[in-house]
MITI-693400 format. One record per residue (C-alpha): y, x, z; residue in one letter. Coordinates in pm, 1 decimal, always signed. Layout:
BEGIN
Y,X,Z,A
...
//
This chain:
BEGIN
-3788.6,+328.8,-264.8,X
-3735.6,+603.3,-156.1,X
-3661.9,+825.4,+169.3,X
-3337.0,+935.1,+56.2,X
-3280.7,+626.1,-104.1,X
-3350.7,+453.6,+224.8,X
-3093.7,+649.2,+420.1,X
-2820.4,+600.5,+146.9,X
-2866.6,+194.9,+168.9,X
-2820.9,+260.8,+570.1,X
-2561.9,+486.2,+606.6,X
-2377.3,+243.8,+304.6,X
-2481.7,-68.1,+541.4,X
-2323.4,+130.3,+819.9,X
-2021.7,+253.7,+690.7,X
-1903.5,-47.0,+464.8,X
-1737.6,-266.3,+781.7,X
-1557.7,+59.0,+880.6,X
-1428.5,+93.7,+563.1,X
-1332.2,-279.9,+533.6,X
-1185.0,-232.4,+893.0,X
-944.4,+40.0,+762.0,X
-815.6,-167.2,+444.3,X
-774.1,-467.7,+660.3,X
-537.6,-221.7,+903.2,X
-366.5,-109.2,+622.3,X
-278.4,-375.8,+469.1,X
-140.7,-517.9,+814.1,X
+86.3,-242.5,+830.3,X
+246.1,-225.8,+512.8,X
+294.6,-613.9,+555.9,X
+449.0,-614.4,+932.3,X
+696.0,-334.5,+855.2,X
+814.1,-30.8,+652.9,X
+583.8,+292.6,+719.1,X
+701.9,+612.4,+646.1,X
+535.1,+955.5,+618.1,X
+527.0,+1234.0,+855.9,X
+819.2,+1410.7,+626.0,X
+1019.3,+1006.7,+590.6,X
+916.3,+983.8,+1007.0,X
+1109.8,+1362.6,+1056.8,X
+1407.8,+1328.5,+873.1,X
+1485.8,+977.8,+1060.5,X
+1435.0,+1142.7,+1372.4,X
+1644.0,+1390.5,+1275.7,X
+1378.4,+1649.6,+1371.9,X
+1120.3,+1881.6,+1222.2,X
+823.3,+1830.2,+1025.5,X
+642.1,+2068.0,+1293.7,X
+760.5,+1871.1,+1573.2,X
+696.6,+1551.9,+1424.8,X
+340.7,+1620.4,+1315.3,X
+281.0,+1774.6,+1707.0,X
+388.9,+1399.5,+1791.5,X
+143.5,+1282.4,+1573.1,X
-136.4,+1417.8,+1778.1,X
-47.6,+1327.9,+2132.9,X
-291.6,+1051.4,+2285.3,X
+31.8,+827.0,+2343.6,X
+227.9,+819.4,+2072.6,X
+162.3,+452.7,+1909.2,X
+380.7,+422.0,+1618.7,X
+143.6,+658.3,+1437.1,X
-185.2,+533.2,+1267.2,X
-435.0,+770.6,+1063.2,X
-614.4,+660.6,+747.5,X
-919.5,+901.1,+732.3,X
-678.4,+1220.4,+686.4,X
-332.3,+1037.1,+643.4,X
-49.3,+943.6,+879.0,X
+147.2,+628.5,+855.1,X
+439.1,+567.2,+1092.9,X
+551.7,+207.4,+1126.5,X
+890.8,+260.6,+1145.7,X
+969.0,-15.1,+1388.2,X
+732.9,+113.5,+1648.5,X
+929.4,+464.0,+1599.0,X
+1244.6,+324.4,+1662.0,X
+1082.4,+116.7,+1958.4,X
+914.3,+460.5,+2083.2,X
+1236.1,+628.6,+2036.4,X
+1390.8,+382.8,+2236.7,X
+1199.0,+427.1,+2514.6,X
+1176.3,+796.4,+2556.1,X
+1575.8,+757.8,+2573.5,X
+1598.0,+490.7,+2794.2,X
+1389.0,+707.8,+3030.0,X
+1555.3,+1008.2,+3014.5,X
+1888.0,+824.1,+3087.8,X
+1709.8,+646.9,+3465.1,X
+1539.3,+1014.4,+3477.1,X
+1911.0,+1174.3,+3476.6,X
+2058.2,+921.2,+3700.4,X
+1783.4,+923.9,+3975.0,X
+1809.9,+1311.1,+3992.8,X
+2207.6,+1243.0,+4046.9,X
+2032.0,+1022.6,+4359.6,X
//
């Protein structure tokens, strides 16, 4: 066997679990709840694909998952993450009326 042979069997050794680890996440998704896209995620928020994608990327934002280089959005965390920014901006409002 070879060098380069060797390497391929480790890096396949290494990366098989991973990839098994991202099917298994998957496929928990799409059975818990409807995902959308980043375009399905947009037009439900009523908001842009720009802005949507820039939620996409912040640290905090849960609903989103990424697949190598796709986004799924479970749609109920959305609506729960949704939820929540309103709810604070409606105590934020009244505490400022304080």
């Amino acid at each position: 066997m070879t060098i380069e042979d060797q390497l391929r069997e480790i890096v396949r050794e290494a990366i098989t679990p991973l990839i098994d680890e991202i099917r298994e996440i998957k496929a928990k998704v799409e059975r818990e709840d409807e995902t959308l896209s980043i375009e399905q995620a947009a037009k439900f928020l009523n908001i842009g694909r720009n802005k949507m994608l820039e939620f996409t990327h912040m640290p905090d934002f849960y609903p989103a998952k990424r697949l190598g280089n796709r986004v799924i959005i479970s749609k109920n965390q959305l609506i729960q993450w949704r939820d929540n920014i309103n709810m604070r901006k409606k105590y934020a409002s009244k505490l400022r009326q304080i």
